[in-house]
N, CA, C and O of each residue as an XYZ file, in Angstrom:
376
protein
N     -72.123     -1.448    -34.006
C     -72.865     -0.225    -34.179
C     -73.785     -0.043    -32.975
O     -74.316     -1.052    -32.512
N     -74.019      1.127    -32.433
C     -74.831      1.725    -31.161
C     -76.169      1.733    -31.528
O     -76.409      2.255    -32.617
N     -77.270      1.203    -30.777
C     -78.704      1.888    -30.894
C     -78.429      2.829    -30.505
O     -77.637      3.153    -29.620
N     -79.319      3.589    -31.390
C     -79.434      4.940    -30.629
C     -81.184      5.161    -29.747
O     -82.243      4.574    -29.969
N     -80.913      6.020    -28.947
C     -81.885      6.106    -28.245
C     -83.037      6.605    -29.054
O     -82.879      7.444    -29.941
N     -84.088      6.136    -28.775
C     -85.335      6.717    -29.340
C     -86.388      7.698    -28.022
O     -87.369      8.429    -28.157
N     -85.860      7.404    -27.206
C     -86.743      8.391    -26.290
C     -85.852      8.625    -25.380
O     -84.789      8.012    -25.285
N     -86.230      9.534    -24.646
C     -85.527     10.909    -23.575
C     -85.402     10.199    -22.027
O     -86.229      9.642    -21.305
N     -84.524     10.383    -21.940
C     -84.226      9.742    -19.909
C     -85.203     10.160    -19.634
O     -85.925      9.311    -19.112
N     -85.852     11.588    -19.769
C     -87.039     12.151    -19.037
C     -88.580     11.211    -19.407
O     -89.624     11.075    -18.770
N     -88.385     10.993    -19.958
C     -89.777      9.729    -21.320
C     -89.707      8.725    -20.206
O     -90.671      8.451    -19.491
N     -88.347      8.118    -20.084
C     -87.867      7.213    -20.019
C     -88.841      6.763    -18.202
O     -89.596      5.819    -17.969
N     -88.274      8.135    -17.069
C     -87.845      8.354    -15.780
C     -89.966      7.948    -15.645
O     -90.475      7.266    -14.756
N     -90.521      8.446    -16.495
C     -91.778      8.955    -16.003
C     -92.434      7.438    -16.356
O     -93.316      7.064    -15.583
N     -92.140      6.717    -17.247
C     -92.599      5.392    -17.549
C     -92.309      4.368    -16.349
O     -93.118      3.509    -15.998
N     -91.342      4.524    -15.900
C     -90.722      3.740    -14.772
C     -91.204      4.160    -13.572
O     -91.224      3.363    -12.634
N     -91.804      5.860    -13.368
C     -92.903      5.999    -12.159
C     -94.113      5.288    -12.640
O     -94.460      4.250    -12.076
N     -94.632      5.664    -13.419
C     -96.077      4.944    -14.172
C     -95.780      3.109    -13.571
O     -96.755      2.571    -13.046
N     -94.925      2.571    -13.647
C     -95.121      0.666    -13.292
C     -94.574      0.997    -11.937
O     -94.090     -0.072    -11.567
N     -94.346      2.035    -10.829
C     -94.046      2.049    -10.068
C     -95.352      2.146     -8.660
O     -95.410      1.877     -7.461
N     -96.318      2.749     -9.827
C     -97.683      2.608     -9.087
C     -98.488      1.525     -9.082
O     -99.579      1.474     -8.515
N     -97.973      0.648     -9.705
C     -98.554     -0.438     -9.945
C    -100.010     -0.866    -10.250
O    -100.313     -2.052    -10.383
N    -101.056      0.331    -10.371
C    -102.377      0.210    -10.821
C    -103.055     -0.064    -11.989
O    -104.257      0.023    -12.237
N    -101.724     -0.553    -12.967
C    -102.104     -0.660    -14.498
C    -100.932     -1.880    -14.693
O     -99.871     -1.993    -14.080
N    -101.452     -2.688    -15.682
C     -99.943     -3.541    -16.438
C     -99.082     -3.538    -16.874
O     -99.476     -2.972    -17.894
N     -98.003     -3.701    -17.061
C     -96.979     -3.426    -18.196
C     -97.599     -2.769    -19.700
O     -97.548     -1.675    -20.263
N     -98.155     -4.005    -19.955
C     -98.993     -3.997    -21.243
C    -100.117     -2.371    -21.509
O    -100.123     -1.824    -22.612
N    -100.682     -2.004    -20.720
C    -101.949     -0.979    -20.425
C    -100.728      0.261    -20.612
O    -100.901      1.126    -21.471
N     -99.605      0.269    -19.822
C     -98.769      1.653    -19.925
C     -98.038      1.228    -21.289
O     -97.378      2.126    -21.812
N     -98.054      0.437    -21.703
C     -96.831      0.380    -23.155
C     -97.698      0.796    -24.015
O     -97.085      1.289    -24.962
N     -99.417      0.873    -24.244
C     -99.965      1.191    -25.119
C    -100.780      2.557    -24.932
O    -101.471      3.108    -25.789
N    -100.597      2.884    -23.910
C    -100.814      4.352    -23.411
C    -100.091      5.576    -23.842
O    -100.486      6.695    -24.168
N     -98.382      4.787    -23.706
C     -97.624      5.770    -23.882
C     -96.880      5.640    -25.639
O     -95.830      6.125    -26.059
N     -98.206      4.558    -26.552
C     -97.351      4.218    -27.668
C     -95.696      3.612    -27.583
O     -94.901      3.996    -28.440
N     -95.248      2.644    -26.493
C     -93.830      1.839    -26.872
C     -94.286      0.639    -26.961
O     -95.428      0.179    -26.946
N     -93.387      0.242    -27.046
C     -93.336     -1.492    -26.874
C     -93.403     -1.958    -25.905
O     -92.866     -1.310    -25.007
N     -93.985     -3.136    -25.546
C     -94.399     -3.802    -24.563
C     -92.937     -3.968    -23.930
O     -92.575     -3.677    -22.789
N     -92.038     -4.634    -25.208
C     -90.522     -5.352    -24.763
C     -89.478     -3.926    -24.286
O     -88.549     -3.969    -23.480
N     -89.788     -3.149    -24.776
C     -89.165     -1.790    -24.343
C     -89.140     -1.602    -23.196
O     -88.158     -1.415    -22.477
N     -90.613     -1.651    -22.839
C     -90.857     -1.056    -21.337
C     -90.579     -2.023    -20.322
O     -90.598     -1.610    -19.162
N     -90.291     -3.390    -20.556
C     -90.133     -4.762    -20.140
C     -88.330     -4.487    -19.525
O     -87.829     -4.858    -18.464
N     -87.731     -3.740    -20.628
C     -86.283     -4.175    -20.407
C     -86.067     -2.934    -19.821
O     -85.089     -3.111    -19.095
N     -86.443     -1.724    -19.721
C     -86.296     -0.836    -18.912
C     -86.949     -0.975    -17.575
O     -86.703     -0.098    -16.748
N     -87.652     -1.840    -17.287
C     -87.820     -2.481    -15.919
C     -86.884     -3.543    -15.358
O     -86.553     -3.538    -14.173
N     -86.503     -4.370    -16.154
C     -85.309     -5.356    -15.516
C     -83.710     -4.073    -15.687
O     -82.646     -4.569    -15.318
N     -83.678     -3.274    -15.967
C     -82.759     -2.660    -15.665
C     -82.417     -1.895    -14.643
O     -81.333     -1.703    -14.091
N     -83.812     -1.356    -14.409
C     -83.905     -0.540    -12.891
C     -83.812     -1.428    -11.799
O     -83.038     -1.075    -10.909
N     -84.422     -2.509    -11.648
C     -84.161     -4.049    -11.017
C     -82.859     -3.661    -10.683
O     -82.397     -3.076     -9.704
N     -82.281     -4.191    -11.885
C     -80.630     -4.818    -11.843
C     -79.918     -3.796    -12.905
O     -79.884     -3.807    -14.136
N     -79.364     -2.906    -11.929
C     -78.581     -1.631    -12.771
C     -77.389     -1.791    -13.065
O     -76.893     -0.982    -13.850
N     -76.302     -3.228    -12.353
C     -75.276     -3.282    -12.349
C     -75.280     -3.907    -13.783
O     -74.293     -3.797    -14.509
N     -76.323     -4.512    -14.144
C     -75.629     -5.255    -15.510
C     -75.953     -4.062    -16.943
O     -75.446     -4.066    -18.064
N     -76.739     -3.345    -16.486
C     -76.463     -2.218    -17.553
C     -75.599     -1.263    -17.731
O     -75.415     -0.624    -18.767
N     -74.959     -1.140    -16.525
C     -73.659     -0.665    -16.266
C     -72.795     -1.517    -17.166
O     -72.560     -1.169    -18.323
N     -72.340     -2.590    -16.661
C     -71.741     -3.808    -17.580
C     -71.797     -3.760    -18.898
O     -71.126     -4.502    -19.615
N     -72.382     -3.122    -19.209
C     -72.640     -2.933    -21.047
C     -71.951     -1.842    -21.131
O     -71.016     -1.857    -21.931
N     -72.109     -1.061    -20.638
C     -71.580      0.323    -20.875
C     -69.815      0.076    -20.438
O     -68.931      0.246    -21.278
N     -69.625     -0.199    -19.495
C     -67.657     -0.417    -19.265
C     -67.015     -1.011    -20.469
O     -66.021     -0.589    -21.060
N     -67.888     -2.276    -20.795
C     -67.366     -2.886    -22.137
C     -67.359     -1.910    -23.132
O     -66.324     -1.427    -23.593
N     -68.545     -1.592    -23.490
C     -68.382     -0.419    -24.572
C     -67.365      0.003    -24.515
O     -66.505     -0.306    -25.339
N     -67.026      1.302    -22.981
C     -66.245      2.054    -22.852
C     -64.848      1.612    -23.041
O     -63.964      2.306    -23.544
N     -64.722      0.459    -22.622
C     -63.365     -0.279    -22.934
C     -62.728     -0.237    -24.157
O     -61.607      0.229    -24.360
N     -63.677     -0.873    -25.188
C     -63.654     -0.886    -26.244
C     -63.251      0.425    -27.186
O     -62.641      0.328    -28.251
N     -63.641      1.486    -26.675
C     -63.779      2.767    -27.258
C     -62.475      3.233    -27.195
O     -61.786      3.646    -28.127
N     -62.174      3.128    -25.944
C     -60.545      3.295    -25.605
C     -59.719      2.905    -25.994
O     -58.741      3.603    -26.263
N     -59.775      1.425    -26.216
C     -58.833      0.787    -27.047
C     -58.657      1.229    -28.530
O     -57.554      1.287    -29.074
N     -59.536      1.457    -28.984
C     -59.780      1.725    -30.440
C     -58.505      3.369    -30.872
O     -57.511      3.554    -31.574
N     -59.696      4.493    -29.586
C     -58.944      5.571    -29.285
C     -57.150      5.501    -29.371
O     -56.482      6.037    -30.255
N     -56.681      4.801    -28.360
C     -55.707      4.648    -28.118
C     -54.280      4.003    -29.422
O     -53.083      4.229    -29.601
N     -55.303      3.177    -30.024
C     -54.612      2.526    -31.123
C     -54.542      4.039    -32.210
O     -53.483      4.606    -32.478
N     -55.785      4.444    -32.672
C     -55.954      5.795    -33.418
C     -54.829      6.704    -33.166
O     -54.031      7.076    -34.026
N     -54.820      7.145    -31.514
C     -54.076      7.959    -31.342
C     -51.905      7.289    -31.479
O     -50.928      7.921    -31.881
N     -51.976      6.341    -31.120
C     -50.676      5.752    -31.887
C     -50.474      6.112    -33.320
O     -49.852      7.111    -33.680
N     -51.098      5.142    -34.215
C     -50.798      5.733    -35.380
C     -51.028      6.909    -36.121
O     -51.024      7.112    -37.335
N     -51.219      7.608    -35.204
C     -51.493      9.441    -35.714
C     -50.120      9.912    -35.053
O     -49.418     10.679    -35.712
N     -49.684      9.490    -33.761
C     -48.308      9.932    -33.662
C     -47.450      9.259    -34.487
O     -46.352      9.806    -34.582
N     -47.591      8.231    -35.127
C     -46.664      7.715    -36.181
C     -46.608      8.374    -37.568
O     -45.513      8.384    -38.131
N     -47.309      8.737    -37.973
C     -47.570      9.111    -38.933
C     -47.407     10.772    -38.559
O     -47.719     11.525    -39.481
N     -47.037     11.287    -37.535
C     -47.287     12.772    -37.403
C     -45.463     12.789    -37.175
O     -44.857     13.859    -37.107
N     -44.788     11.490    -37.080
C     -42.973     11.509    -37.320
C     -42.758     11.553    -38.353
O     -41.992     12.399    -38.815
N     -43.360     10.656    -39.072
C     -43.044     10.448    -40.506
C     -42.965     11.390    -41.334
O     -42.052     11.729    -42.088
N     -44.490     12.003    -41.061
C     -44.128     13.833    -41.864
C     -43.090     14.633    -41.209
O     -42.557     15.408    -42.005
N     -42.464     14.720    -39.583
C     -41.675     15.289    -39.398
C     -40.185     15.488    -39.913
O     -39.581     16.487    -40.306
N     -39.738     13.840    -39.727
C     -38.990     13.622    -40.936
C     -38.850     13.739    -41.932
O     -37.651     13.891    -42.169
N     -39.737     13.773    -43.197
C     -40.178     13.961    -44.212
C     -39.921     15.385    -44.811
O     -39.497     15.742    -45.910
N     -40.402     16.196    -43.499
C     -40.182     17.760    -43.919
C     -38.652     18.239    -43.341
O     -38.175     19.373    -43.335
N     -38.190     17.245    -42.964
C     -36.787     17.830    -42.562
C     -35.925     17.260    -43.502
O     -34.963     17.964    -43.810
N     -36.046     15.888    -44.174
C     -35.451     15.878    -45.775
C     -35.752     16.870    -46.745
O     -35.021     16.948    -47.732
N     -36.810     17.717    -46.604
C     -36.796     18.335    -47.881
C     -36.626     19.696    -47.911
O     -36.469     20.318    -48.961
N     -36.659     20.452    -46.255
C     -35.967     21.222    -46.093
C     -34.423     21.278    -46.067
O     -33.928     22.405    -46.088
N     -33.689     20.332    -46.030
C     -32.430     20.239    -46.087
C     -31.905     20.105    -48.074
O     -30.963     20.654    -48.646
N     -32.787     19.330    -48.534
C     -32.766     19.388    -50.098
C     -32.503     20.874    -50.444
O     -31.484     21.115    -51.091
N     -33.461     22.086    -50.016
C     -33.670     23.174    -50.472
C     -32.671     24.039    -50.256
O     -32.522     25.071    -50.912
N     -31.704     23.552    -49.038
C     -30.910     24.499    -48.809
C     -29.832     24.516    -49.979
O     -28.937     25.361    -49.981
């Protein structure tokens, strides 16, 4: 299951200028702006290191696809089956 986001890229963009000025703590802007200390913690090691949050996201995406892909199989299977299905029973009727 996905977290879902609780605040806005834009929330997000302006918190990450705020520790970019460096005149306050982590701690001083997490309670300024009401988040979490650990919030604002991991949205700093991400801007750091963007490739591994990327990395979360391909997997996801991987994952999604696969899932997709399987879905979309057995929907074409099942979309023969009725084809067939309706061509036995149109032939019954004749």
């Amino acid at each position: 299951m996905k977290k879902q986001n609780k605040y806005s890229g834009e929330f997000k963009e302006q918190a990450l200028a705020l520790m970019k000025k460096g005149d306050r703590t982590l701690k001083e802007i997490s309670k300024t702006l009401g988040i979490n200390y650990w919030t604002l913690r991991e949205w700093k090691k991400e801007q750091l290191n963007p490739s591994s949050g990327e990395a979360k996201v391909k997997i996801s995406e991987k994952e999604e696809l696969r899932r997709l892909r399987s879905e979309n199989q057995d929907l074409r299977m099942e979309n023969a089956i009725l084809k067939k299905y309706a061509a036995i029973l149109s032939k019954d009727q004749q």
